[in-house]
C-alpha positions in Angstrom: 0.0 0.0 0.0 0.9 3.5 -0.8 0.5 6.7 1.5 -0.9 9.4 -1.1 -2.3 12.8 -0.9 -4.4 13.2 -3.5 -4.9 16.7 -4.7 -7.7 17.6 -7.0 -7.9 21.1 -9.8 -10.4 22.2 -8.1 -8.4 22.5 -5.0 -9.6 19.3 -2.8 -7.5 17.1 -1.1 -7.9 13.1 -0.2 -5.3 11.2 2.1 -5.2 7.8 2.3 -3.4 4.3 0.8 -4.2 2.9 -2.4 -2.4 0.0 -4.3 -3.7 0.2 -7.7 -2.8 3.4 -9.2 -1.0 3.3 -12.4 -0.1 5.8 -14.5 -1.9 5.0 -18.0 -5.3 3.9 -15.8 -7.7 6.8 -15.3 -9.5 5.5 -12.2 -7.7 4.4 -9.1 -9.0 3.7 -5.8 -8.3 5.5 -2.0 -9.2 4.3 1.3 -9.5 7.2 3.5 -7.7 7.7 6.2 -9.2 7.4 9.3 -12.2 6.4 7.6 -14.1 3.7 9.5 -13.6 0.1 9.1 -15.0 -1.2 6.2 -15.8 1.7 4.3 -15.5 1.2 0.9 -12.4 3.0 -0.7 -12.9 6.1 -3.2 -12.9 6.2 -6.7 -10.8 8.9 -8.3 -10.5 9.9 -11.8 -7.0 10.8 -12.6 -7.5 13.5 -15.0 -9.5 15.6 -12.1 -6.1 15.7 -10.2 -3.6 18.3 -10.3 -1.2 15.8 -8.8 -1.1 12.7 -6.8 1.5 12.9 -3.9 3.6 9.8 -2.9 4.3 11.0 0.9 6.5 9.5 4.0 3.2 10.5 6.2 0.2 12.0 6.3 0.9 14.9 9.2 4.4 16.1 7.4 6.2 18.5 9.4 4.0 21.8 9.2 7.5 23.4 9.8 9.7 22.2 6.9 9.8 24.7 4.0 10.4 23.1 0.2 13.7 24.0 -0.7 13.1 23.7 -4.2 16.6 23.5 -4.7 19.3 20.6 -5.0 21.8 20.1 -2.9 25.3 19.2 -3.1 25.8 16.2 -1.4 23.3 13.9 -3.8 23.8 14.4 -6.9 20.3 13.5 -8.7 19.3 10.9 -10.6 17.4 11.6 -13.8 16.7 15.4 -15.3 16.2 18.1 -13.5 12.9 19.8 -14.2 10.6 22.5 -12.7 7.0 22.6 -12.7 4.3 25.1 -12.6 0.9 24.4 -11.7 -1.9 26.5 -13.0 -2.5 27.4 -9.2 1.1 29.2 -8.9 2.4 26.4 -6.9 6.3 25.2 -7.9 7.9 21.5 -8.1 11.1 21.5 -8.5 12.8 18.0 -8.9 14.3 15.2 -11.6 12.2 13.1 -13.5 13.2 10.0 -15.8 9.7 10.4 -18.1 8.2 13.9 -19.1 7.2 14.3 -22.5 5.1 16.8 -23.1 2.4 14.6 -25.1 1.8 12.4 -22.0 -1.2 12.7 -19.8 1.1 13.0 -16.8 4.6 12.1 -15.0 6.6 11.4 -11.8 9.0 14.2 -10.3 11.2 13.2 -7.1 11.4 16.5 -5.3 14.8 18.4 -5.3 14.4 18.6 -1.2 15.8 15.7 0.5 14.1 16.1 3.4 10.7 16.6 1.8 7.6 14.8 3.1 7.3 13.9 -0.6 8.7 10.8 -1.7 7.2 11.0 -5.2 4.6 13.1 -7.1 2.7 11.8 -10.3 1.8 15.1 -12.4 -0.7 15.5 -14.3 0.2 17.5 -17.1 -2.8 19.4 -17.6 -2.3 20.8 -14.4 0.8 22.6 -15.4 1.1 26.0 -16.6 5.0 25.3 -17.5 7.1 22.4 -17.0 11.0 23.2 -18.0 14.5 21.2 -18.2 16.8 22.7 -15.4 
């Protein structure tokens, strides 16, 4: 099972596990957390997403700040890149699989100590996406 913070376009947000999300699949599933025992898990459509956040937990540390910059002591693997969202929000981090004609891609976030292990953009979502 995968932690994941779902965040939606129109600016909702769903945390919970899910273990069938892939990429070129429109519809995955959530359970909630916290949700009851035996509620059924959620549907969610993929292209509603802005992104779908692969995360260490769901609490975070409200403290930390995104760097949004590498660091010296890792080099990265993959190309850097840095993403826009059509909400004014910034990713920057590497990614192994943008192209531009793709519904959406993964971006490892440049900040090491990021809550975020992963993110899965969806690339209407973006307002830019560039090559660092």
């Amino acid at each position: 099972m995968n932690k994941v913070i779902a965040r939606f376009t129109d600016g909702g947000m769903l945390k919970g596990t899910t273990a069938d999300f892939f990429p070129n699949k429109e519809t995955f599933h959530v359970s909630v957390e916290g949700a009851d025992s035996g509620t059924p898990p959620v549907e969610v459509s993929t292209p509603d997403l802005k992104a779908l956040f692969f995360v260490k937990d769901f609490a975070g540390d409200p403290e930390h700040v995104e760097a949004n910059a590498f660091g010296g002591e890792h080099p990265p693997a993959g190309r850097k890149i840095r993403v826009e969202f059509q909400d004014g929000e910034v990713l920057v981090g590497t990614t192994t699989g943008y192209q531009p004609g793709r519904p959406g891609f993964f971006v490892v976030p440049a900040d090491t100590e990021s809550n975020i292990e992963r993110c899965y953009v969806v690339t209407a979502s973006t307002a830019g996406v560039e090559f660092a």
